[in-house]
Each structure stands twice: as structure tokens, then as C-alpha cells.
C-alpha positions in Angstrom: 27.6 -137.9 -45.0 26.5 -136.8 -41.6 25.5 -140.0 -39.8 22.3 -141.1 -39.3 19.6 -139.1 -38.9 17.3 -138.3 -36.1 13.6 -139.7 -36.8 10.3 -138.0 -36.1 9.3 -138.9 -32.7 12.9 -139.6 -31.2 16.3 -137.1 -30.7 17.9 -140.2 -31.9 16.8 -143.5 -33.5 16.2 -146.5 -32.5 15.4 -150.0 -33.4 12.1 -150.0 -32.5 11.4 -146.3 -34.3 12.7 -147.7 -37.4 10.8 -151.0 -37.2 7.5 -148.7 -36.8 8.4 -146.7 -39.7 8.9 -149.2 -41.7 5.9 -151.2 -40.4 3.8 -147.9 -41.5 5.3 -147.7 -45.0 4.5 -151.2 -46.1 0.9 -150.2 -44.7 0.7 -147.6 -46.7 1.9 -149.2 -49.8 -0.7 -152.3 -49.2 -3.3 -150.1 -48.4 -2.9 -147.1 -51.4 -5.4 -147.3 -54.3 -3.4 -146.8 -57.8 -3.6 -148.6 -60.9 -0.8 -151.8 -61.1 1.4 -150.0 -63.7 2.3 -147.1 -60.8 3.6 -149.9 -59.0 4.6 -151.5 -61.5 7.1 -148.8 -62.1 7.7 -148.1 -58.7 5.9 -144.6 -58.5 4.0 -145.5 -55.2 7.2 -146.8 -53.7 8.8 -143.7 -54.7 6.3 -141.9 -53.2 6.4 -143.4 -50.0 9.9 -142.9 -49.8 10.1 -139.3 -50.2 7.3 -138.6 -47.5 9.8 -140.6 -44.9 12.6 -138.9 -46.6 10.1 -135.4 -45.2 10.0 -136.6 -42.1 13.6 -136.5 -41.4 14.8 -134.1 -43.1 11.9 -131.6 -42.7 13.9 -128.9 -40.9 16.3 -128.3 -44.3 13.7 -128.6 -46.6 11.6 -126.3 -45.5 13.1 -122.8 -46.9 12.3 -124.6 -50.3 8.8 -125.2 -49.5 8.3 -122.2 -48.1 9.4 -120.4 -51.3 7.7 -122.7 -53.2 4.7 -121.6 -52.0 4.9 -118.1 -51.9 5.9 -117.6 -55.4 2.9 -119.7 -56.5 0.6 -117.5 -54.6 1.8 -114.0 -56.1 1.6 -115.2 -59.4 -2.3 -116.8 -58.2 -2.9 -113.6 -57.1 -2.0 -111.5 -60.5 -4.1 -114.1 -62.5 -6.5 -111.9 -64.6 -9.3 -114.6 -64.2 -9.6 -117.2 -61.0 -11.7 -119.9 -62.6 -9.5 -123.2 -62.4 -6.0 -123.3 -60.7 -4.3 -127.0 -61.7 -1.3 -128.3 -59.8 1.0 -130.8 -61.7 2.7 -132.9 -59.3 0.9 -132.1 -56.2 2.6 -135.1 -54.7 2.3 -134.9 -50.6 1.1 -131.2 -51.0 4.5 -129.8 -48.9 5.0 -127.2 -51.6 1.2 -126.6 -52.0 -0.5 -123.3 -51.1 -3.2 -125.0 -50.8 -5.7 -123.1 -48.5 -4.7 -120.0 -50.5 -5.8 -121.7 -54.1 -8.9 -122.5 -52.5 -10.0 -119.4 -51.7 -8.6 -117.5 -54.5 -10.2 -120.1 -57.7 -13.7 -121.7 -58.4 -12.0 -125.0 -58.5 -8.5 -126.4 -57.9 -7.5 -129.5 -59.1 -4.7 -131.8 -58.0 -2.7 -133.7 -60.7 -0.1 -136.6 -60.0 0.6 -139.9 -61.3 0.2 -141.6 -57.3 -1.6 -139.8 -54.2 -1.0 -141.0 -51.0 -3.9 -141.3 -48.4 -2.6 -137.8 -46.3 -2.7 -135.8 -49.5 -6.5 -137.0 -50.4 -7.4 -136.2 -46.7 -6.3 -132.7 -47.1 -7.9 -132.4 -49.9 -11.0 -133.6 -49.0 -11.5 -130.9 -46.6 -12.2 -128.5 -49.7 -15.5 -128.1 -51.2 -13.9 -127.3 -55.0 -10.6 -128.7 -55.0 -10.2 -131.9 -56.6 -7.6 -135.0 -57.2 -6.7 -136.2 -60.8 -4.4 -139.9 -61.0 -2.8 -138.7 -63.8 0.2 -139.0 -66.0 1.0 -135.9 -68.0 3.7 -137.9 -70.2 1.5 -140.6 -71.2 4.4 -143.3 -71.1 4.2 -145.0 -68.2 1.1 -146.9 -68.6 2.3 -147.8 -72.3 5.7 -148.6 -71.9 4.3 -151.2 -68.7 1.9 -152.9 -71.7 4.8 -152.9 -74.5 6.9 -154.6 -72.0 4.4 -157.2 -71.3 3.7 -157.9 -75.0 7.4 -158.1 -75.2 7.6 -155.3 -77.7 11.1 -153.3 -77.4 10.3 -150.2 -78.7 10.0 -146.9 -76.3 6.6 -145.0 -76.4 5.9 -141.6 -77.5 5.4 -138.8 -74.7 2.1 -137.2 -75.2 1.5 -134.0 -73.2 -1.7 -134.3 -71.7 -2.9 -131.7 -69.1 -6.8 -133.1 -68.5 -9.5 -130.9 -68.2 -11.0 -127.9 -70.3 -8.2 -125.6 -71.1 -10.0 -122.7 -71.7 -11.5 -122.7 -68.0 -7.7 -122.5 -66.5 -6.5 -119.7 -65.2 -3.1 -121.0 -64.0 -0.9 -124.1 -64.7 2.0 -124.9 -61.7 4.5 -127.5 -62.9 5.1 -128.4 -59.5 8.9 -129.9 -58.6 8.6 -132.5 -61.4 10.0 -131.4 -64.4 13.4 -133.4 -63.7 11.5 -136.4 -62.3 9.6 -136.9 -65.6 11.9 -139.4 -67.4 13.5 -141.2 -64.2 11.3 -144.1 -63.4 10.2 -144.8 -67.5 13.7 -144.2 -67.6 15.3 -146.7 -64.9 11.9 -149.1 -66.0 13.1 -149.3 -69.7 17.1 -149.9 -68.7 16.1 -153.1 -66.7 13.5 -154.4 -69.1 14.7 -153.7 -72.1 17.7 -155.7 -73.4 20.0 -154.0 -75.4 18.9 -150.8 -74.8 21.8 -148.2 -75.4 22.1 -145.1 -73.5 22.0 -142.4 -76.4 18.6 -144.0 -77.1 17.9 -143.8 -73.7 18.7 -139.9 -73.1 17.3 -138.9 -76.2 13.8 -140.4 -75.4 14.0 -139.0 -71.7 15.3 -135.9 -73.4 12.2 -136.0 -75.6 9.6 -136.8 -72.2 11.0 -133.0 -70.6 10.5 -131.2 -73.8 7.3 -132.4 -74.2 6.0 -131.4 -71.2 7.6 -128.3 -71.3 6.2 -127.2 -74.6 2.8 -128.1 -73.4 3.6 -125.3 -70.6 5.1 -123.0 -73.0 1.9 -123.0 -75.5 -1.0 -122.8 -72.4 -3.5 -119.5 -73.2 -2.9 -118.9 -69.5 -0.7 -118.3 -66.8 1.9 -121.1 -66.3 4.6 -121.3 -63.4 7.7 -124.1 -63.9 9.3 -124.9 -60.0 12.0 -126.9 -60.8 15.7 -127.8 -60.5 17.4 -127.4 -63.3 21.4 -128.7 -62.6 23.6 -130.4 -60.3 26.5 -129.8 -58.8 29.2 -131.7 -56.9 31.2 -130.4 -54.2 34.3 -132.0 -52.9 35.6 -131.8 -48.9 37.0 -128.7 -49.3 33.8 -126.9 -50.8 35.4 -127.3 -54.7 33.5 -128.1 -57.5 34.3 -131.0 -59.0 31.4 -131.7 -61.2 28.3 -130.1 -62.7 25.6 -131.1 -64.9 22.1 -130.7 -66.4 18.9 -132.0 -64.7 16.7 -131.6 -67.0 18.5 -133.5 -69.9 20.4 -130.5 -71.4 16.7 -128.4 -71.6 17.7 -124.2 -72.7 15.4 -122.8 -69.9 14.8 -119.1 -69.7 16.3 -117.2 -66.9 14.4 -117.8 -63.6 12.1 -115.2 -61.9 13.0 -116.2 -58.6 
């Protein structure tokens, strides 16, 4: 830990920063059109949370982003056709290149389960870029409506990339690979009594593969951005613990 951090508008913060912070978040949760499983689940609110979690930490994020970016736009670049570009987990659009996209495809569309209102604004400034509220797993909505019905049983991921296939020319898998299975995941442990955890990773486990195999078997070009293990450092720079991130997934050895 390294204190508290310094907010956006102030070298140090402040009472009254973090009351307006705050004051802006619970505006932007009132305010941001999604349908009542996301919140449900708590995708807005996580949503929300990483875009203040931006804010103060923009300075050591940014190398990410930045690379992020620019390996998304040399593989844009070498596509063979430029019809439709599709962006899975567009999110706030940090690690989007998305002026380049724009010029380089017909269309470009924007895929996440929750966009918040900067994201649509940027977006709206394009002519053939569009936004998808979309959940590539298919669980979230139905495990929301088991729960309600009081049916115990976990659904079955369904990789679902909408659109016509054979008018994309590249598929990014945007910085969401990991996330897939965290909120069905942390939704099912608190509603679901007696759920154990082997059941629990199995079917998380199962969520990343699908969506991973629906990468692997795309007719066209397909970038995966993601972390892929963790690992824990003690004072003295030692590890003293590692793990998978992507629930034990054999990944091929990254490009970059």
C-alpha cells in the first residue's frame, strides 16, 4: 500500500473532492440506461468503479493502454479485408484505437455487457461505428431469471458474438477474458445455497473456454488482450504466490 491517492482535480484529496466524486458516481449509476439484470449483478457498478479507479491511477495505467492500442492497430492494419472491425469489451474505450478503426473499416462496432454515457458520446461522433449491450457468455441474464424462479442450477455459457460473421474482418477480445466468470461467479456464491466451489470453478472454467473457442474457430482475424496469471510479491520483491487468471486456460505463447 502506498497511502491514499491523489484525485483528479487536486495534488491531494479532500473531503469535499471525494464527496463530488462520489456525488457524480451515484449520478451516473441513476442516470445509465441498462437492462435490470446488469445491475442486478453489479456490472454497472463495476463499471463505474473502474472509470474512478482511471481517474486516479491514470498515470500507471497508461503504458498498458498505450500497447493495447497499438498492437490492435498493426494487426487492423494487416487485415486482408476492412469490412467490420468488432470490439468485445469496449468498456470506457481507454484501450480503444478508436479513431484508427474508424478510418480503417466500413463499420466498427462496440460490444459490452454495460456502456457508460462517456463511451456512447465518443462513439457517437462516428458515422459507422456502432454500440452493441451485449453479453457474449449468455449467463448473466439467465442465471438473474433462474435465481428469481428459485431454480439452483448454473446456466450454460453460450458464445455469442452478434452480427454477420462473414462480414468481419477482425474480432479484439478486449481486456475481458479473465473478467468473464467473476460477477456470474461472485452472483451464484451469494445466491445460491449450497453451492460448492469445484462446481463453482468448473462452470467459470467452462464460461472462459467458451468464449475462447468462439475466438479460436472465427474465419477472420481475432486478437485476445488479456491477463493471463497473477503473481504475489512479498516486501522484499520475493514471490510468494502465483496463479492462473483465466481458470487454468493452456493459452498459446503471446505475440507481444
Amino acid at each position: 500500500a502506498r497511502g491514499r491517492e491523489p484525485c483528479l482535480c487536486l495534488a491531494r484529496p479532500t473531503p469535499k473532492c471525494y464527496k463530488k466524486a462520489m456525488l457524480a458516481e451515484i449520478l451516473t449509476y441513476l442516470t445509465t440506461p441498462c437492462p435490470g439484470y446488469v445491475r442486478e449483478m453489479g456490472y454497472l457498478y463495476e463499471a463505474i468503479a473502474v472509470q474512478g479507479r482511471y481517474r486516479r491511477n491514470r498515470a500507471s495505467w497508461q503504458p498498458h493502454l498505450e500497447q493495447a492500442r497499438r498492437f490492435i492497430c498493426a494487426v487492423a492494419e494487416g487485415c486482408l479485408t476492412h469490412e467490420t472491425a468488432v470490439i468485445i469489451g469496449s468498456g470506457l474505450l481507454l484501450d480503444v484505437p478508436l479513431d484508427e478503426l474508424a478510418r480503417l473499416f466500413r463499420e466498427v462496432v462496440l460490444i459490452d455487457i454495460v456502456h457508460l454515457r462517456e463511451a456512447r458520446r465518443q462513439a457517437g461522433r462516428y458515422g459507422n461505428v456502432r454500440i452493441r449491450q451485449h453479453d457474449v457468455t449468455n449467463v448473466a441474464q439467465a442465471l438473474v431469471r433462474n435465481m428469481a424462479k428459485r431454480q439452483q442450477t448454473l446456466p450454460d455459457p453460450v458464445a455469442e458474438i452478434p452480427g454477420d460473421a462473414r462480414t468481419f474482418s477482425l474480432v479484439v477480445s478486449l481486456n475481458v477474458l479473465s473478467q468473464l466468470a467473476v460477477r456470474p461467479g461472485v452472483y451464484a456464491g451469494k445466491r445460491m445455497h449450497g453451492l460448492d466451489e469445484a462446481r463453482g470453478q468448473t462452470w467459470s472454467r467452462r464460461i472462459v473456454e467458451t468464449h475462447y473457442a468462439a475466438l479460436s474457430a472465427l474465419p477472420c482475424d481475432a486478437v485476445l488482450i488479456s491477463d493471463f496469471a497473477y503473481r504475489t510479491r512479498d516486501r522484499q520483491g520475493r514471490v510468494v504466490g502465483e496463479g492462473s487468471t483465466v481458470q487454468g486456460l493452456s493459452l498459446p505463447a503471446p505475440d507481444a
